[in-house]
C-alpha positions in Angstrom: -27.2 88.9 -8.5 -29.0 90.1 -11.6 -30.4 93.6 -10.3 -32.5 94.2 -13.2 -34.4 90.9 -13.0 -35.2 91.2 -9.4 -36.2 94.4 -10.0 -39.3 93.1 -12.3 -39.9 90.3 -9.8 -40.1 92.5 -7.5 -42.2 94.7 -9.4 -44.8 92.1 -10.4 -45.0 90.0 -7.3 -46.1 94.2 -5.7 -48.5 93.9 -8.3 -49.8 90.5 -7.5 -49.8 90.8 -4.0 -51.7 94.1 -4.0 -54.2 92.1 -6.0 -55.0 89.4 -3.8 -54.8 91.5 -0.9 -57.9 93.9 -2.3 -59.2 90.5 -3.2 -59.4 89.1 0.4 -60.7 92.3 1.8 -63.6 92.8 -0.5 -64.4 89.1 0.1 -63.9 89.3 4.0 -66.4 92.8 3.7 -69.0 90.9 1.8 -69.0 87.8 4.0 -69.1 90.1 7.1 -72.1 91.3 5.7 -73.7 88.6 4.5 -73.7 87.1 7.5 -73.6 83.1 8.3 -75.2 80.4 5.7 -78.6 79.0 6.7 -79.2 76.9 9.4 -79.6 73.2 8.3 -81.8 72.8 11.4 -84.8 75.1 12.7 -86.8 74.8 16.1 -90.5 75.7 15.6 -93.0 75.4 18.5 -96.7 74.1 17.8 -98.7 72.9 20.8 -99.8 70.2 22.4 -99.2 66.9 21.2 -102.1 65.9 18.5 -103.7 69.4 18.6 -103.7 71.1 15.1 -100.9 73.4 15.6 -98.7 70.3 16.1 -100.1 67.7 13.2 -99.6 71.1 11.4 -96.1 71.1 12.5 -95.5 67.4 11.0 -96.7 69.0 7.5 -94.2 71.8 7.9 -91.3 69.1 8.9 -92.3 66.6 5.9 -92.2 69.5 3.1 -88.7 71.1 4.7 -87.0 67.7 4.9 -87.5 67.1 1.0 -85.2 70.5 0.7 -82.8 69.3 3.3 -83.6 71.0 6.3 -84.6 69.5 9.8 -87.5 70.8 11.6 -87.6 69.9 15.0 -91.1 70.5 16.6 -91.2 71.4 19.7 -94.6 70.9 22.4 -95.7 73.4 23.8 -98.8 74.4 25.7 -100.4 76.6 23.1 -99.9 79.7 21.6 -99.3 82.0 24.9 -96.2 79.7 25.2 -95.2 80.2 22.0 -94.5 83.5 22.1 -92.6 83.1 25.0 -90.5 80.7 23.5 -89.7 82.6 20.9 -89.0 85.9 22.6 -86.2 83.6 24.7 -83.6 83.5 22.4 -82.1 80.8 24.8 -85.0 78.5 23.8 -83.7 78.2 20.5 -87.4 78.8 18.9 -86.6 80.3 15.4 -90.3 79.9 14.1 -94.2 79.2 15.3 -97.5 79.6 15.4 -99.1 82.4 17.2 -102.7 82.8 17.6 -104.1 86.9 16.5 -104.4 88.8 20.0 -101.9 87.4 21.6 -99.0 89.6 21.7 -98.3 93.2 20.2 -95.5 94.8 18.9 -94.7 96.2 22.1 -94.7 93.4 24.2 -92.9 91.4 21.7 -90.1 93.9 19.3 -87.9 90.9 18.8 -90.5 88.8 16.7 -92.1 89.2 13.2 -94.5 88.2 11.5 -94.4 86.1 8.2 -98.1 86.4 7.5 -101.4 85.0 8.5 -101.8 81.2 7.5 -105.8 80.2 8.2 -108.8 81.2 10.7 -109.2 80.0 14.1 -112.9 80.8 14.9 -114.1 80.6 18.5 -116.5 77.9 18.9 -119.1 77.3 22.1 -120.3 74.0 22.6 -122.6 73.0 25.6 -124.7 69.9 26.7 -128.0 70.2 26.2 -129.9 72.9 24.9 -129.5 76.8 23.8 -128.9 78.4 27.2 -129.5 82.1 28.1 -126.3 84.2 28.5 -126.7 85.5 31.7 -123.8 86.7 34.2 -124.7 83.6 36.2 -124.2 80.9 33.0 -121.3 78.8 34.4 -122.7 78.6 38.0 -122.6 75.1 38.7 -121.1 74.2 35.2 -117.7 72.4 34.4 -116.5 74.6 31.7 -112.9 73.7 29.8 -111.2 76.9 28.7 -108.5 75.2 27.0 -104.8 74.9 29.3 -102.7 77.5 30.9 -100.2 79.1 28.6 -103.1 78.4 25.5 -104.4 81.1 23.0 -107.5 79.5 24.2 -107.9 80.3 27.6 -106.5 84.1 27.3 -108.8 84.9 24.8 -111.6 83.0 26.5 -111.4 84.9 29.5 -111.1 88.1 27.6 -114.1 87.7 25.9 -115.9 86.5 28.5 -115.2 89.3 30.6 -115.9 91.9 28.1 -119.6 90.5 28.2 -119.8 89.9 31.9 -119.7 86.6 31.8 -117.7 85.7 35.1 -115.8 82.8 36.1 -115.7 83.1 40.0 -116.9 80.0 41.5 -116.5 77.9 38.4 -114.7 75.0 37.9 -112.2 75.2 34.7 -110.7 72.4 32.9 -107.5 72.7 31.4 -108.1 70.4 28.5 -107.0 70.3 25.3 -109.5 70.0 22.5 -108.8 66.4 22.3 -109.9 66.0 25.3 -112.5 68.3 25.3 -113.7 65.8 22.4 -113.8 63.1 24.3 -115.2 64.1 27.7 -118.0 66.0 26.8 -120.3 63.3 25.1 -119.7 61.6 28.3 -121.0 64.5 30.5 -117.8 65.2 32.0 -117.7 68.8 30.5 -121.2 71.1 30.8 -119.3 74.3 28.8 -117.0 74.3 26.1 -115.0 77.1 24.5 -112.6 76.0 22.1 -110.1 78.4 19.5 -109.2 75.8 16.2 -109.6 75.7 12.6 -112.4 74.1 10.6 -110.1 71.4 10.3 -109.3 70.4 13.5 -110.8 66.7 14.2 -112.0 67.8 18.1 -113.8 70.4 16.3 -115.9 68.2 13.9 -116.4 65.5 16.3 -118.2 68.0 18.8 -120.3 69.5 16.0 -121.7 66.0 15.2 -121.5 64.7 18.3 -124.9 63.5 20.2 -126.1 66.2 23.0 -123.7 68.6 22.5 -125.1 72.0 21.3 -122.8 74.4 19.0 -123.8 77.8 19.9 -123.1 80.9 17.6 -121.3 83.7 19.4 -123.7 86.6 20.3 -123.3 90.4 19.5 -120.6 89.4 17.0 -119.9 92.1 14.7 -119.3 94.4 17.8 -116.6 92.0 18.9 -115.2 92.1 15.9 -115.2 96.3 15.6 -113.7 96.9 19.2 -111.0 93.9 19.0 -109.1 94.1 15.0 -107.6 90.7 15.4 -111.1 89.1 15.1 -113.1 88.4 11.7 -117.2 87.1 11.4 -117.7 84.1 9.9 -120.6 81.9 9.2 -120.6 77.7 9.2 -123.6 77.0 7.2 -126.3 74.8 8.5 -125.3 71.4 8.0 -122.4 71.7 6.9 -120.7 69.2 9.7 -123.4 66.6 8.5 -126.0 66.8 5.7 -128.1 63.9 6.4 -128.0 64.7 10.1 -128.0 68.4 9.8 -125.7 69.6 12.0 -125.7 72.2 13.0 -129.4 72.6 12.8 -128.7 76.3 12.2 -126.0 78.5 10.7 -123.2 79.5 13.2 -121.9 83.0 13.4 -118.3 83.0 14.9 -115.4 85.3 15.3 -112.3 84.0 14.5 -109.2 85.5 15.2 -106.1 84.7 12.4 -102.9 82.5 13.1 -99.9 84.0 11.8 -96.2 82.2 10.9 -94.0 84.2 13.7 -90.4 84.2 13.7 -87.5 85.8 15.5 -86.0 88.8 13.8 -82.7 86.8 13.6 -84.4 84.1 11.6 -81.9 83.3 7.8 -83.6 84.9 5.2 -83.5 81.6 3.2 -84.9 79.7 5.9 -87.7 82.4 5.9 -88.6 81.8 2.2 -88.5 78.8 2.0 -91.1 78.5 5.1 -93.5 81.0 3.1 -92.8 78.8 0.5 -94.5 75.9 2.6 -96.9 78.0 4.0 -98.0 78.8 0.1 -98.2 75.1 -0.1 -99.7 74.2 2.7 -102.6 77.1 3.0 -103.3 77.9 -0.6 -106.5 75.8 -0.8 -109.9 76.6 -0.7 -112.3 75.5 2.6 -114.9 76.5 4.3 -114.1 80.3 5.3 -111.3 80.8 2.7 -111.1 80.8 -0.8 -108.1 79.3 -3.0 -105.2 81.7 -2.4 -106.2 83.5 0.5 -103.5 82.5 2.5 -101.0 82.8 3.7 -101.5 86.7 3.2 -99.4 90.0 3.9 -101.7 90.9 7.1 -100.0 92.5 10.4 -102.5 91.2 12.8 -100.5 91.8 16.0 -96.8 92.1 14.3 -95.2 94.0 11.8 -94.4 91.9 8.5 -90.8 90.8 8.2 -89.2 92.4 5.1 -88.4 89.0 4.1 -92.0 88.3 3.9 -92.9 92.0 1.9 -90.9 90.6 -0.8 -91.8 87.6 -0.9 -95.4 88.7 -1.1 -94.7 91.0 -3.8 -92.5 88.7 -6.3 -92.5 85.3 -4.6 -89.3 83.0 -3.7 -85.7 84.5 -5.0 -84.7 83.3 -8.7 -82.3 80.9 -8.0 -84.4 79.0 -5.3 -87.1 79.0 -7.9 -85.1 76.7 -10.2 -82.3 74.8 -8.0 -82.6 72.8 -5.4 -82.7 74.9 -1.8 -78.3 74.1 -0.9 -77.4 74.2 -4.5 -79.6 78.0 -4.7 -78.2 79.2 -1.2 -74.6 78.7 -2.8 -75.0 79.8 -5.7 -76.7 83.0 -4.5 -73.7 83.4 -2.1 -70.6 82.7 -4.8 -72.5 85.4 -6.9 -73.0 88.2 -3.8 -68.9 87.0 -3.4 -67.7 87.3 -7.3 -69.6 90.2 -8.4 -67.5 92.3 -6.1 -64.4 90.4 -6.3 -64.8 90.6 -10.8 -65.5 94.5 -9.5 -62.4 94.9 -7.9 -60.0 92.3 -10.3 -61.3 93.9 -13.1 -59.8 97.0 -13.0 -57.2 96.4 -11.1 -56.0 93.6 -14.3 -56.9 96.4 -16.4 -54.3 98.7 -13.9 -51.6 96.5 -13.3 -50.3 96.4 -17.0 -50.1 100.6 -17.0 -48.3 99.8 -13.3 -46.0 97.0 -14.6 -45.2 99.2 -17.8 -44.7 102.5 -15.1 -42.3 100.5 -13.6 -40.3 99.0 -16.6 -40.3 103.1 -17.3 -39.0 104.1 -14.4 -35.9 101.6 -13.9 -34.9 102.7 -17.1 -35.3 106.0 -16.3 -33.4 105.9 -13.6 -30.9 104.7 -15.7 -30.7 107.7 -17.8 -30.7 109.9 -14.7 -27.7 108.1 -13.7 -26.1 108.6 -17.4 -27.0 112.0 -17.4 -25.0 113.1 -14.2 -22.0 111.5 -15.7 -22.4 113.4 -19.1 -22.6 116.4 -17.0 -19.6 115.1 -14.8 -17.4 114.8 -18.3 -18.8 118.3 -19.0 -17.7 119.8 -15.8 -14.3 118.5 -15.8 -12.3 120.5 -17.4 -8.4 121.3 -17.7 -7.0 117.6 -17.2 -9.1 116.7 -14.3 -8.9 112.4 -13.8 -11.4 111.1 -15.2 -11.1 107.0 -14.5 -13.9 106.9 -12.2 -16.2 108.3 -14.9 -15.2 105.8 -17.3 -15.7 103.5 -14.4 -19.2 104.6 -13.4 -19.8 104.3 -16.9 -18.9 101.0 -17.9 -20.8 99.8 -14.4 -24.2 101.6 -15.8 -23.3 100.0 -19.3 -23.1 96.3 -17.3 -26.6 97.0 -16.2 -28.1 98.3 -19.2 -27.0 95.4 -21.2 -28.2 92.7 -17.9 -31.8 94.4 -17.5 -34.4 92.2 -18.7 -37.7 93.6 -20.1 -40.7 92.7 -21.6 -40.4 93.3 -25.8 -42.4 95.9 -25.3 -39.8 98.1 -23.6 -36.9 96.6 -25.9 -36.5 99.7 -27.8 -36.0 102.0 -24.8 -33.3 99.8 -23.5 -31.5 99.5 -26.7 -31.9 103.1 -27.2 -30.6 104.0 -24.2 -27.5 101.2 -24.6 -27.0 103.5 -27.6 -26.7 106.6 -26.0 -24.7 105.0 -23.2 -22.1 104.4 -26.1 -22.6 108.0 -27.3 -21.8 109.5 -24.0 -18.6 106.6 -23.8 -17.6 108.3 -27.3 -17.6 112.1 -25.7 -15.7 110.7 -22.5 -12.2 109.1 -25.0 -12.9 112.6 -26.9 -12.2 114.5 -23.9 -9.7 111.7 -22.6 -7.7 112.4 -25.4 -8.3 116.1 -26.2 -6.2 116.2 -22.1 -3.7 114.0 -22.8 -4.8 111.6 -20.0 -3.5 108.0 -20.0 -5.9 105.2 -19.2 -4.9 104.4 -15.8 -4.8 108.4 -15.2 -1.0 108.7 -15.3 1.3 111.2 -17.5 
C-alpha cells in the first residue's frame, strides 16, 4: 500500500471532515436559535358572529390569505373571552381583539400587545326621552348590557357602579348589538348600553332609529382622569343623519381603545405581517381619528411586544418589504444560516491550506528524523561493526521518499531530501569500505 499517498488522503479528508463538522454545528446553533419557521395557519378570536370584531376578522383573513397564510376566526362571546382564550395556550388562540380595561399585565403576563387599532366609545341609547340619572334609573326597565364574557357588560357594570347606578332588581339582556338593534325600535329593550366603533352597523341604526334617544355620558372627563384606558370624544350633531339631524345634539362619550393582543409565543413574521394589516386596515381617517392614527404604539393595558416597537419605529423587515411573505421568510432564514456558516468556512478555507501544507511538512519531516538517526547510527559504529541493517533501513526510507506523493509545491523538499538520502547512502559505502566489510556482512 502506498503509505505516502494515504498519508495525504488522510490528511485532507481530516481537513474536510473538520470542515463540515464546524459547519453542521454552527448551522444546528443558529437553527436552535432561530427557532421554528412561521406558522402557515393562525387562530384569532373576534366575537360573536356579525358583530364588528368578527366582520373585522373576515378583513384580517381576506388580506393574510393573499400572502399565504390562513386565518381561522374563531367566535367568541366578546372580548372578556378573548383574553381567556388566548391566555389558554391549549386553545390554540395566537392573536385577537381585546377591548382597553379588560385585562392588566398582571392578570395576563403571557400576552402582548401589538398596538391599539380604533375607538370603541360607550354609547347609551334609551326609548323615549332624556331621563334623569338617578340611583333608581333601571327600576322597571329592560336594559341589555351586552352577553356574559363581553367587554360590554364588564365595563358596563363598572361604570355603572362607579356612579351608583345599580342593577338589583333589573332585568338584563344578554344581547348582542345586533340584536340590541333590532329589539329596541320594537320596545323590547327600555336601556341600552353598547361598547362598538363608529362603524359598527347596530350603532348607526340606533342613532337614526325612530324613539330611541342617544344619550351623552355624564361627568365624562372625570371618567376618563380616574380610569387611563378611556378617551372623550364628541359625535357632532347630525352626524348619523343631516337631513334628519340625528343626533339632535352633540354626544360626548368615553371610549376605551381596542388593541391587536397576541401570545408572547406568537412568530415574529406572523406578528409583522399582522401590523402590516392592521396599517392597512386602520390607517384611514373617520369620525374620531385622523389618517394614520392607528394602529399606534400605545400600552393601554399590556406592554408592547418588541416585535411591534420595531415595527413602529422602521416599519416591516427589508426583505418582506420587497418579496412576497414565503419567499422573504426564507430568504431572511438562508441569510441568518450563511452569514455564520461563510463566517466559519471562511477562515477555516483560508486555514486548511497552512494545515494541509503543515502536514505535507511534517511527513517529510519525519522523514529526515528517520535519516538523521541512521546518519548518526553510521557515525556511531565504529571499528567494523555490521552495518547491513543500516543500508537496509536506508534503502527502505529511500523506497518511501521516492513513492511519497506531494503537491508541486513541496516538490523541492522531497527531492532535496532524496538528495541527501543519497548523500548519507555515499557516507554509509565510505565507511563500508574504509572496514573492509563485504555486502552481505561476511569476511
Amino acid at each position: 500500500m502506498n503509505h505516502a499517498a494515504s498519508g495525504s488522503r488522510y490528511t485532507r479528508l481530516v481537513i474536510s471532515i473538520a470542515i463540515v463538522l464546524a459547519v453542521a454545528f454552527v448551522v444546528a446553533l443558529v437553527l436552535t436559535l432561530l427557532g421554528p419557521a412561521p406558522p402557515r395557519t393562525v387562530v384569532m378570536a373576534t366575537g360573536p358572529e356579525g358583530g364588528a370584531y368578527h366582520q373585522l376578522g373576515e378583513r384580517y383573513r381576506t388580506l393574510l390569505e393573499r400572502e399565504g397564510v390562513e386565518l381561522k376566526i374563531l367566535t367568541t362571546d366578546g372580548a372578556v373571552d378573548n383574553v381567556q382564550r388566548l391566555r389558554d395556550a391549549r386553545s390554540g388562540v395566537s392573536v385577537a381583539f381585546v377591548q382597553g380595561g379588560v385585562t392588566s399585565e398582571q392578570e395576563s403576563p403571557e400576552l402582548v400587545s401589538l398596538g391599539t387599532v380604533f375607538y370603541e366609545p360607550v354609547w347609551l341609547f334609551v326609548r323615549g326621552g332624556t331621563p334623569r340619572f338617578r340611583p333608581d334609573l333601571f327600576k322597571g326597565r329592560r336594559v341589555s348590557i351586552g352577553p356574559e364574557g363581553s367587554g360590554t357588560r364588564k365595563l358596563a357594570v363598572e361604570l355603572m357602579g362607579a356612579v351608583g347606578l345599580s342593577l338589583d332588581g333589573v332585568e338584563t339582556l344578554p344581547l348582542t348589538g345586533s340584536a340590541v338593534a333590532e329589539a329596541m325600535p320594537r320596545g323590547d329593550v327600555d336601556f341600552a348600553v353598547l361598547v362598538a366603533s363608529w362603524e359598527s352597523k347596530a350603532v348607526r341604526d340606533l342613532l337614526t332609529a325612530d324613539g330611541v334617544t342617544a344619550l351623552s355620558f355624564p361627568r365624562a372627563d372625570a371618567h376618563v382622569v380616574l380610569r387611563p384606558y378611556l378617551s372623550k370624544l364628541v359625535v357632532p350633531q347630525g352626524v348619523a343623519d343631516l337631513a334628519r339631524n340625528r343626533p339632535p345634539t352633540d354626544l360626548v362619550l368615553v371610549a376605551p381603545k381596542a388593541s391587536l393582543v397576541a401570545r408572547r409565543d406568537l412568530h415574529p413574521a406572523i406578528a409583522y405581517l399582522l401590523l402590516d394589516v392592521a396599517s392597512q386596515l386602520h390607517s384611514h381617517p373617520g369620525i374620531f381619528q385622523k389618517a394614520g392614527e392607528f394602529p399606534a404604539a400605545e400600552p393601554i393595558d399590556l406592554p408592547l411586544s418588541a416585535d411591534a416597537r420595531q415595527f413602529y419605529q422602521s416599519g416591516r423587515p427589508f426583505l418582506q418589504r420587497y418579496l412576497p411573505f414565503w419567499v422573504a421568510v426564507f430568504a431572511a432564514r438562508l441569510l441568518v444560516i450563511l452569514i455564520p456558516v461563510v463566517g466559519v468556512v471562511y477562515p477555516l478555507a483560508r486555514l486548511a491550506p497552512a494545515i494541509y501544507g503543515w502536514g505535507m511538512r511534517r511527513r517529510i519531516f519525519t522523514l529526515y528524523g528517520e535519516l538523521k538517526f541512521l546518519e548518526t547510527e553510521i557515525d556511531a559504529r565504529a571499528g567494523g561493526k555490521p552495518m547491513d541493517d543500516l543500508r537496509t533501513g536506508l534503502d527502505k526510507l529511500e523506497q518511501r521518499a521516492n513513492h511519497m506523493r506531494v503537491p508541486v509545491t513541496f516538490a523541492h523538499m522531497l527531492y532535496t531530501l532524496r538528495l541527501h538520502i543519497r548523500l548519507v547512502r555515499e557516507h554509509l559505502e565510505r565507511r563500508i569500505g574504509a572496514s573492509g566489510e563485504k555486502p552481505n556482512g561476511k569476511e
